[in-house]
N, C-alpha and C positions, 0 to 999 in steps of 0.2 A: 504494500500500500504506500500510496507517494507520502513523505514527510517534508514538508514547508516549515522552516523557520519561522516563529515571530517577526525578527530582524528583518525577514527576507519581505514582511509584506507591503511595502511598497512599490513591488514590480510582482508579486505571484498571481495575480489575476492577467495582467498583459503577458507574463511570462516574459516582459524585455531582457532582464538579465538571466544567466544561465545560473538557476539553481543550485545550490552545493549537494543537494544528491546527485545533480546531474555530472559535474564535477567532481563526484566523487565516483559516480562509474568511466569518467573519460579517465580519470587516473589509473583504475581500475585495470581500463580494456586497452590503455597506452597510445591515447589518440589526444589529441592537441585542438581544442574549438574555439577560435578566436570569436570574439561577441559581433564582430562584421559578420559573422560567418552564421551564427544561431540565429542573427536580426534577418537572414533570409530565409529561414525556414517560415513554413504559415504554423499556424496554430497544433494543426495537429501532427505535424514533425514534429513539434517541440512536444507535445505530448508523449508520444510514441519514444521519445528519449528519454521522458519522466518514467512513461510505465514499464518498459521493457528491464527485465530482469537481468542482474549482470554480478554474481556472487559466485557462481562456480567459473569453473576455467573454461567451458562450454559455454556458458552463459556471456561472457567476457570475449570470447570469440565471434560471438552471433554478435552481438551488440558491437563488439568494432566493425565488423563488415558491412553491417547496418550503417554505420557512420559512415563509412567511408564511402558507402553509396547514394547515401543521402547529400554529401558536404559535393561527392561531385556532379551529384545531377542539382542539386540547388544554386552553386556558386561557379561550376563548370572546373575546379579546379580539385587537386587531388589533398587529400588531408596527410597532414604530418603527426607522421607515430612520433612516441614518447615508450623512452625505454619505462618498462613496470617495475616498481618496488616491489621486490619477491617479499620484504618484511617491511611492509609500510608503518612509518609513525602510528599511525592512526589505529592499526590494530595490536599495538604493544599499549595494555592497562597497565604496566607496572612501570613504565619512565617515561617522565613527564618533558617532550621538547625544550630544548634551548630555548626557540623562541615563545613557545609558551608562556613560561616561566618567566622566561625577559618583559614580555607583553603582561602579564599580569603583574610584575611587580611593578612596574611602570604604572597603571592604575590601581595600587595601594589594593591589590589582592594576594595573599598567597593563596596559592593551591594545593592542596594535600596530594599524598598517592590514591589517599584513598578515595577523593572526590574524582580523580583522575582516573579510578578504576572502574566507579559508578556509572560514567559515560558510556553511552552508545558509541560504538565506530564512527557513525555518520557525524555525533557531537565532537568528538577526536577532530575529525579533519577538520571539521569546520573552524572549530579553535585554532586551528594547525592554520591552515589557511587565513583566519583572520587576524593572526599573529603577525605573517609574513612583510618583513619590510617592501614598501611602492605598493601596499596592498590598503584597500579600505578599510583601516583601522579604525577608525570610527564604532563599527559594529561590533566590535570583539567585545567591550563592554555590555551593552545589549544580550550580545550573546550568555556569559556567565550569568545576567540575572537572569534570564531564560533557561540555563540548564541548573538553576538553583545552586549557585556557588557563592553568590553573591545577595545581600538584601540591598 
């Protein structure tokens, strides 16, 4: 079942930006979607990226080839693989990212391991992701009072 962030709900009705579950299956399946590239899919291309499953290694292979036949018949031009994380961040509950860590101390939060363990995968990345420096930092705060880390 699709999961939308709080944070996220100023684009999840138009879908304009790309999703972090959706981002969290191109990480997944090792494909690269620039937001030029998702702003020419219509509606339910971008749907059909939300709903399609992508958790086993089969799954992750339908769903890249799905992209990549989607990115070339919508934009005419061929998508760029991204090597996969065989051990991504996101699915290690026991150590908490640099920049996590960095990013939350930064806004006067520590994080425990054990709030860090409590997390869903999808809430990992997404911390992970809105950690990232040149990223929209902005949210990352949002985010922990949303995964209850924060009052």
């Amino acid at each position: 079942m699709p999961q939308f962030f709080q944070f996220e709900a100023d684009f999840v009705e138009s879908l304009r930006c790309i999703p972090m579950q959706v981002r969290l299956k191109l990480d997944t399946c090792g494909v690269k979607l620039k937001l030029n590239q998702w702003n020419q899919f219509n509606q339910i291309d971008r749907q059909q990226l939300i709903d399609l499953p992508c958790e086993t290694s089969s799954e992750a292979t339908a769903y890249r080839e799905f992209l990549h036949q989607l990115i070339r018949a919508q934009t005419g031009m061929d998508a760029t693989d991204l090597a996969i994380d065989p051990a991504p961040p996101w699915a290690d509950p026991v150590t908490i990212p640099a920049s996590v860590h960095a990013k939350s101390t930064e806004v006067g939060v520590t994080l425990s391991l054990t709030q860090w363990a409590t997390l869903t995968p999808l809430q990992r990345f997404a911390l992970i992701k809105l950690s990232r420096s040149g990223h929209e930092n902005h949210n990352f705060l949002p985010a922990l009072r949303e995964f209850h880390l924060v009052q």
